[in-house]
C-alpha positions in Angstrom: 0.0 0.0 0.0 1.5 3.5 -0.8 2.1 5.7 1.5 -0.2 8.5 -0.6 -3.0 6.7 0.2 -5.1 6.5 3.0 -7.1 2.8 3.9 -9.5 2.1 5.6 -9.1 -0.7 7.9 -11.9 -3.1 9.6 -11.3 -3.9 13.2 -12.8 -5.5 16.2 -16.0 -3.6 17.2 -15.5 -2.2 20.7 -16.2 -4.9 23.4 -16.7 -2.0 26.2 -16.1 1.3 27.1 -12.9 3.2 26.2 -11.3 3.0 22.6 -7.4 2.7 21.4 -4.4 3.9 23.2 -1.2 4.3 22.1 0.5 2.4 19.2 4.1 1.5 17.6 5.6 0.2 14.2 7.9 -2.6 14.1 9.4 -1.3 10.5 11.2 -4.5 9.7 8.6 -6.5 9.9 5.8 -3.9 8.4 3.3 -4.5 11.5 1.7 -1.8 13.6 0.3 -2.7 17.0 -2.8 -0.7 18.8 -3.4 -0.4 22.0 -7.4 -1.0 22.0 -8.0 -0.4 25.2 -11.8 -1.3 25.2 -11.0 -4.5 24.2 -8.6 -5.4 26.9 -6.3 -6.1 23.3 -3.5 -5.0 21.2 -4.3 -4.8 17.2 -1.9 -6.2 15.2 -1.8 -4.6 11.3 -0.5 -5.5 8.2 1.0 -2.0 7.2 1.9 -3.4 3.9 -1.7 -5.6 2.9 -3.1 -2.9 4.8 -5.1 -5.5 6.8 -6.2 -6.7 10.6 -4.2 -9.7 10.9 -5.5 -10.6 14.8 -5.9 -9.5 18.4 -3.7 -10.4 21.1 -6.3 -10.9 23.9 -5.8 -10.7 27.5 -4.1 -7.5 28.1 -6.5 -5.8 30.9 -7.0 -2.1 30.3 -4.1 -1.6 27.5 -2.4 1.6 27.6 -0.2 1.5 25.1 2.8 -0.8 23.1 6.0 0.1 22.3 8.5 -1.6 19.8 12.0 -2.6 20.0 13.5 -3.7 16.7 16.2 -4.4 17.8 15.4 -6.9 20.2 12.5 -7.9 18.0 10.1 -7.5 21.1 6.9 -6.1 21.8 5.9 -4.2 25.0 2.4 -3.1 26.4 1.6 -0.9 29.5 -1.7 -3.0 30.7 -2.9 -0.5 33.3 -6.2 -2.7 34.4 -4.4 -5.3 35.9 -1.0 -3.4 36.6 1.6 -5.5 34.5 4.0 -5.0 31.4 3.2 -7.7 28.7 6.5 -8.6 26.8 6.3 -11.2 23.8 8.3 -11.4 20.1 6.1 -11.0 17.3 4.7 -13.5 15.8 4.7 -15.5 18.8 2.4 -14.1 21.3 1.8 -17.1 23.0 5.1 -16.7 24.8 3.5 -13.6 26.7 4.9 -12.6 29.9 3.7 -10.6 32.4 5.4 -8.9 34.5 3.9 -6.7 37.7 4.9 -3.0 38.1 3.7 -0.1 40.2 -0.3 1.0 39.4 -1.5 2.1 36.5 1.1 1.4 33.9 1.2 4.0 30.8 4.0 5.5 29.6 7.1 2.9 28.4 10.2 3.4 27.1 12.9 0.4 26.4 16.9 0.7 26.5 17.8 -2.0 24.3 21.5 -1.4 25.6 21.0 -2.4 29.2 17.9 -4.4 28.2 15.4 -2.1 30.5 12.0 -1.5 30.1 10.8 1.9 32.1 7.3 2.1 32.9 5.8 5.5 34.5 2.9 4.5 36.1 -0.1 6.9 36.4 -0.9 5.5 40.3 -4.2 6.6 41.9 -4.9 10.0 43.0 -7.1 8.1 45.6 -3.9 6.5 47.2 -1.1 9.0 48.2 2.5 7.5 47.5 0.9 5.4 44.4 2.9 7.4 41.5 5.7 5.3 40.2 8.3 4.5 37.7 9.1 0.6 37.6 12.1 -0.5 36.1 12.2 -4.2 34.4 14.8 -6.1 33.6 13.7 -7.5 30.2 15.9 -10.8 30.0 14.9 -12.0 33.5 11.4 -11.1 33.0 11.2 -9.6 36.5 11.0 -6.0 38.2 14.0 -4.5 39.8 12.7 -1.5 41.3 9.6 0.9 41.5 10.9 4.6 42.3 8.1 6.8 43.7 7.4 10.1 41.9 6.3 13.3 43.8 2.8 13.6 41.5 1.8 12.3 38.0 4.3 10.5 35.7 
């Protein structure tokens, strides 16, 4: 598909309130993956057919995915249930999960020191609940949550 044309492309109706969230490219590979946030789901498109290939399901609240190419990795901020999802495409049956502060958004990925940052929104309700979590992306686990002062 050019790039001087516009498509329109069919996706999953929304299953419940909310709509999409943030979204990344993996160039290489010619996919874009949306954060649909009302489907508890991230999007995965064709850039090049200009098609909905699938859904990755299970991803509770979905704020956002971010793309490493150089890693070949996916990321998503899943702020409903508090964890970063981490899977390569194409095989998003190997999903992990890993558990951050509340409210994950934000992500950003060093692929140097193989670190995913995630600022996490918190809840205004609970003082002390603004965070940034730090992940160590080969050992699938966190290795800190700094609190922030307010909002991330």
């Amino acid at each position: 598909m050019a790039l001087d044309k516009v498509a329109d492309i069919d996706l999953p109706k929304h299953a419940g309130p909310g709509g999409f969230d943030h979204a990344a490219v993996h160039g290489p590979r010619g996919l874009l993956y949306v954060a649909h946030t009302a489907n508890d789901a991230v999007d995965v498109i064709d850039c090049a057919a200009g098609t909905h290939l699938r859904s990755i399901s299970g991803l509770t609240r979905v704020a956002g995915a971010l793309v490493s190419e150089a890693h070949d990795l996916v990321f998503t901020g899943n702020r409903g249930e508090n964890t970063v999802g981490i899977f390569s495409p194409g095989r998003e049956g190997t999903l992990a999960k890993v558990k951050v502060g509340i409210g994950p958004n934000g992500l950003a990925y060093s692929a140097d020191h193989r670190l995913l940052l995630a600022a996490n929104v918190g809840d205004p309700a609970r003082p002390g609940s603004f965070s940034i979590s730090l992940v160590d992306v080969g050992a699938r686990a966190l290795i800190a949550d700094i609190r922030a002062a307010g909002s991330t």
